[in-house]
FIKOL-708149 format. One record per residue (C-alpha): residue number from 1; residue in one letter; x, y, z. Coordinates in steps of 0.2 Angstrom, whole numbers. Example, Ala and Ser with C-alpha at 12.3 -4.5 7.8 and 13.67 -1.06 7.14 Angstrom:
2
{num: 1 residu: A xx: 62 yy: -22 zz: 39} .
{num: 2 residu: S xx: 68 yy: -5 zz: 36} .
This chain:
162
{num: 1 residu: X xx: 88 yy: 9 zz: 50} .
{num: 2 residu: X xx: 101 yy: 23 zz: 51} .
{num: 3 residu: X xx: 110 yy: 17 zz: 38} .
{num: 4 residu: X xx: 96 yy: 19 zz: 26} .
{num: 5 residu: X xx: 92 yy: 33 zz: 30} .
{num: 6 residu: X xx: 110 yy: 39 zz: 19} .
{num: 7 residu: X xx: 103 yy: 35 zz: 5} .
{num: 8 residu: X xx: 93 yy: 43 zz: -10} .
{num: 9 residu: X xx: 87 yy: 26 zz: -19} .
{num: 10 residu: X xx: 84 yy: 10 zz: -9} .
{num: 11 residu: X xx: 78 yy: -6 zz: -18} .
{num: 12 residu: X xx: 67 yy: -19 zz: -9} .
{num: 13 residu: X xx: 68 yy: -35 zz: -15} .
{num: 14 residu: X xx: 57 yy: -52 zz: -9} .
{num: 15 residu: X xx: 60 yy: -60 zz: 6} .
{num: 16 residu: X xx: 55 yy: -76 zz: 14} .
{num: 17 residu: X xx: 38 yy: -80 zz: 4} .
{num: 18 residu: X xx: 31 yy: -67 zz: -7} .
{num: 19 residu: X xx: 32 yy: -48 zz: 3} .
{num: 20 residu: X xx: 47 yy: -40 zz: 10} .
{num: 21 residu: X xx: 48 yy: -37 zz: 29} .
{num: 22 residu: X xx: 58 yy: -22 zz: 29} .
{num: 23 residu: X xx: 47 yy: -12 zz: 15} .
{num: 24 residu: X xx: 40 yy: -1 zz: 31} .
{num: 25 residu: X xx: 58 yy: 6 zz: 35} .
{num: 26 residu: X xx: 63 yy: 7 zz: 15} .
{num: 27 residu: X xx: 47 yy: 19 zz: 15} .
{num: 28 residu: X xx: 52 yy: 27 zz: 29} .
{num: 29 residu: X xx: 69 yy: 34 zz: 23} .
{num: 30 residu: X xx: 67 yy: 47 zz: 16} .
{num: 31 residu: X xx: 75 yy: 38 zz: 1} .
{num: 32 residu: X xx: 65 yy: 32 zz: -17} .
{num: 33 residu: X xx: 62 yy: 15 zz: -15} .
{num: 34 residu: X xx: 61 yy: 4 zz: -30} .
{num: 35 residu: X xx: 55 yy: -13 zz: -30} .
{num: 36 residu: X xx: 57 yy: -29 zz: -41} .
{num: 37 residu: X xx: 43 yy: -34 zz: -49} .
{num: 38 residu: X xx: 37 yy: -49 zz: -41} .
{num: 39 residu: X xx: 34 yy: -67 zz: -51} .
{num: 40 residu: X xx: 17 yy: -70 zz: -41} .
{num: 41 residu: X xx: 2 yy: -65 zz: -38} .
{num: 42 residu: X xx: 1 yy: -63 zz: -19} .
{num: 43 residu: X xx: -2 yy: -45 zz: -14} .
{num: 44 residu: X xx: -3 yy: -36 zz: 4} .
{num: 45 residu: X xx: -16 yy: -25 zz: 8} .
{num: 46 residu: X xx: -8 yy: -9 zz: 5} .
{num: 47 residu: X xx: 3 yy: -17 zz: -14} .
{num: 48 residu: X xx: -11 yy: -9 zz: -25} .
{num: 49 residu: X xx: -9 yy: 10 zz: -17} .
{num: 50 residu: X xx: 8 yy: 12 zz: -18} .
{num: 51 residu: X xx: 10 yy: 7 zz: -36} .
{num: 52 residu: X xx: -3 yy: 16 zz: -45} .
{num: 53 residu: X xx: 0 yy: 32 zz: -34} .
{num: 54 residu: X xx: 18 yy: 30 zz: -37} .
{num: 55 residu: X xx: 24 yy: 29 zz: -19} .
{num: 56 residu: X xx: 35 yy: 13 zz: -24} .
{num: 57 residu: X xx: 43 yy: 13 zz: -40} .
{num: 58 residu: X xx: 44 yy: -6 zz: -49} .
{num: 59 residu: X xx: 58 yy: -13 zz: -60} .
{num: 60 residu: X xx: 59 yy: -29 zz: -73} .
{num: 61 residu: X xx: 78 yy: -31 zz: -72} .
{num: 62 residu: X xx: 94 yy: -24 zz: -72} .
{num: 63 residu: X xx: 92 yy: -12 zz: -84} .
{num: 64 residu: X xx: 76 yy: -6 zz: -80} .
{num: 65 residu: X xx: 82 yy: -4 zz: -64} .
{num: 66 residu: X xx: 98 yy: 8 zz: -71} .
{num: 67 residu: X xx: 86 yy: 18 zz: -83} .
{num: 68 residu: X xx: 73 yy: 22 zz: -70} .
{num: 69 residu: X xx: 86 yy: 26 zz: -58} .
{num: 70 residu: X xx: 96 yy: 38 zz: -72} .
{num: 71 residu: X xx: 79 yy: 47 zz: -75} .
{num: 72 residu: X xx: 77 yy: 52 zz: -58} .
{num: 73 residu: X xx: 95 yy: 60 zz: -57} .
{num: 74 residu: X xx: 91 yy: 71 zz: -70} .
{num: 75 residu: X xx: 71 yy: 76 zz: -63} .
{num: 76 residu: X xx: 76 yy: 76 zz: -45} .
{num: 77 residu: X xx: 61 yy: 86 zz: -40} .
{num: 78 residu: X xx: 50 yy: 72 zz: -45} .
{num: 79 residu: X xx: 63 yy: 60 zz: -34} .
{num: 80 residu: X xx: 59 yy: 71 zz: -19} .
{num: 81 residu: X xx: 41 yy: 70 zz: -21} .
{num: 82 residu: X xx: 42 yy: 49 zz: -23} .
{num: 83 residu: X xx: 53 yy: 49 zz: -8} .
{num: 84 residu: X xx: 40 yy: 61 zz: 2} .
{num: 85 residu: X xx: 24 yy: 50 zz: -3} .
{num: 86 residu: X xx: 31 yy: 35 zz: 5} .
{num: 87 residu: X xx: 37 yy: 40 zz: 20} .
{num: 88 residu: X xx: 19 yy: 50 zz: 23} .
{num: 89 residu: X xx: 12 yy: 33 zz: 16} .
{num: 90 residu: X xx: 21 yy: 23 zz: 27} .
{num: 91 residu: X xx: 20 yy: 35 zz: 42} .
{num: 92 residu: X xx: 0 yy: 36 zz: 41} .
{num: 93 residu: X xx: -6 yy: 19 zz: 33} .
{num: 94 residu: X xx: 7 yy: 7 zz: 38} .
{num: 95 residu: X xx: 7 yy: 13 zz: 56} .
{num: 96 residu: X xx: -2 yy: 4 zz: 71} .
{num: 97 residu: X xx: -15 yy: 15 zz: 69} .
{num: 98 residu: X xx: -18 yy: 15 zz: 49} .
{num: 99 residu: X xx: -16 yy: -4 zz: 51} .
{num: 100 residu: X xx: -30 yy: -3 zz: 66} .
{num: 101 residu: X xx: -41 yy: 6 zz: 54} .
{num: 102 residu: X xx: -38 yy: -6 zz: 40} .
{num: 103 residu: X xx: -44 yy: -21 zz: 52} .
{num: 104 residu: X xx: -58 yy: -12 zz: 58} .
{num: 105 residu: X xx: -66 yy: -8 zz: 40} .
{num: 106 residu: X xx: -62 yy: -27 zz: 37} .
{num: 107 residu: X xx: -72 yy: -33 zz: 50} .
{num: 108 residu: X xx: -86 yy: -21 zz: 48} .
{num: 109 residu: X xx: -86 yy: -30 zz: 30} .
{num: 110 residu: X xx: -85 yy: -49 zz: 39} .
{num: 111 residu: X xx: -99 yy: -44 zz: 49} .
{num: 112 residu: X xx: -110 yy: -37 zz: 35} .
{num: 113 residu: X xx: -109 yy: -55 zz: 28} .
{num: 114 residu: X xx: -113 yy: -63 zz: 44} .
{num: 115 residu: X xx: -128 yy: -53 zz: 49} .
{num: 116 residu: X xx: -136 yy: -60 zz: 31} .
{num: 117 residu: X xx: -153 yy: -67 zz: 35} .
{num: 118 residu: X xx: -156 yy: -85 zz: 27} .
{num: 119 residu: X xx: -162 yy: -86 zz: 10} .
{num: 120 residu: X xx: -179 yy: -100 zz: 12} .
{num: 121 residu: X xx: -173 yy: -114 zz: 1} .
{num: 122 residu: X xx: -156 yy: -118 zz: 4} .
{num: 123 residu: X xx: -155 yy: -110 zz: 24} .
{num: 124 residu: X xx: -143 yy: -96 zz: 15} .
{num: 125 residu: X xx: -141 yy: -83 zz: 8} .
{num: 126 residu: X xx: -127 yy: -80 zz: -4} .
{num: 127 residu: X xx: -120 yy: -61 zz: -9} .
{num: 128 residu: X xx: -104 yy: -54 zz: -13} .
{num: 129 residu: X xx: -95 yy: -43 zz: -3} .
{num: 130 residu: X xx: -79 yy: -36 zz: -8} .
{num: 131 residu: X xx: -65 yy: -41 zz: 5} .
{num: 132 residu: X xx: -49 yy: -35 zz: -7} .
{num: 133 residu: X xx: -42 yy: -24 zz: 4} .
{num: 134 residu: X xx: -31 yy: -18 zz: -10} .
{num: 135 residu: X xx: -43 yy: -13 zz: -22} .
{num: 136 residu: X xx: -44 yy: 4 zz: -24} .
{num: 137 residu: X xx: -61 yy: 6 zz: -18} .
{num: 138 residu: X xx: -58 yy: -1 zz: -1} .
{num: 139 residu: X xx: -40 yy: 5 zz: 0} .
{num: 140 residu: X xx: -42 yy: 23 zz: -7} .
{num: 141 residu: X xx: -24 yy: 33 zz: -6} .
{num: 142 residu: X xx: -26 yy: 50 zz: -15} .
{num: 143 residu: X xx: -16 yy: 64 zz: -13} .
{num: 144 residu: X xx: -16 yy: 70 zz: 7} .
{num: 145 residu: X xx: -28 yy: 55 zz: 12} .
{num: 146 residu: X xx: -28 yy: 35 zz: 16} .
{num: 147 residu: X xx: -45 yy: 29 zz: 16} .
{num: 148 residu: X xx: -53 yy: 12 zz: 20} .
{num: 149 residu: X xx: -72 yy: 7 zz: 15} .
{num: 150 residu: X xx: -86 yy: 5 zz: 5} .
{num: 151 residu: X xx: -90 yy: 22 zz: 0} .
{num: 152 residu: X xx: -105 yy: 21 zz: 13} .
{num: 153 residu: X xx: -93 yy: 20 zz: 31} .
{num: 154 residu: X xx: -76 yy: 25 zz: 25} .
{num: 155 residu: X xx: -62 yy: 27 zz: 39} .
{num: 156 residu: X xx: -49 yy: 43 zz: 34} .
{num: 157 residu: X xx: -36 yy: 42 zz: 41} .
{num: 158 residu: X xx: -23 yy: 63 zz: 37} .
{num: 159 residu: X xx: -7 yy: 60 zz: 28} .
{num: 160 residu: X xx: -3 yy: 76 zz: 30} .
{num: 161 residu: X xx: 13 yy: 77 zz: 41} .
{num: 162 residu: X xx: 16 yy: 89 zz: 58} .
């Protein structure tokens, strides 16, 4: 982990199966963290936030890798305000607590579904309830904030860091 934390540009590859065990301390280092695009479809709960709020920066290839990497040298700013993102994301969100919060907005939506009453000719009741954790709507990450809900009980959770 100290090691990491020397460095200005980290990449996060896969691991075993389709996430990367170590993206927590990559986002924790202070350090831009570009990361692979992936050739499946699997996402964790918090893959959708950090790539539309550009708190992880994606690459095809080598290439794409080296041009993204030459951009941000010459707009270093913008690398420093990447780098600040992620670690307040993964301070905030991907700590016990964010991760706590995440669970608890889950199982408020289980249990929504659960307390359905049966519908009379089939003994139940069918509705959709949204359980993608990583659609923006239930996993909102906005500029100082990390929200989970509907919109009707939503758990906020500061990014701002003290």
């Amino acid at each position: 982990r100290r090691r990491l934390s020397r460095h200005k540009y980290v990449l996060d590859m896969p691991g075993f199966g389709p996430w990367s065990h170590r993206l927590r301390f990559l986002l924790l280092s202070g350090a831009v963290v570009f990361q692979q695009k992936r050739a499946f479809d699997f996402e964790q709960f918090y893959d959708r936030p950090l790539k539309e709020y550009g708190v992880i920066v994606p690459f095809t290839d080598a290439n794409d890798l080296l041009s993204k990497v030459r951009w941000l040298q010459k707009h270093d700013e913008v690398a420093k305000r990447i780098a600040s993102a992620a670690h307040a994301f993964a301070w905030s969100c991907l700590s016990q607590e964010g991760i706590r919060m995440f669970i608890v907005s889950l199982m408020k939506k289980l249990q929504s579904i659960g307390s359905m009453k049966a519908g009379p000719a089939t003994g139940a009741s069918h509705r959709r309830v949204a359980l993608d954790p990583s659609n923006p709507r239930d996993f909102a990450r906005r500029k100082e904030i990390c929200q989970w809900g509907d919109g009707n009980d939503v758990l906020t959770l500061s990014l701002s860091a003290s």
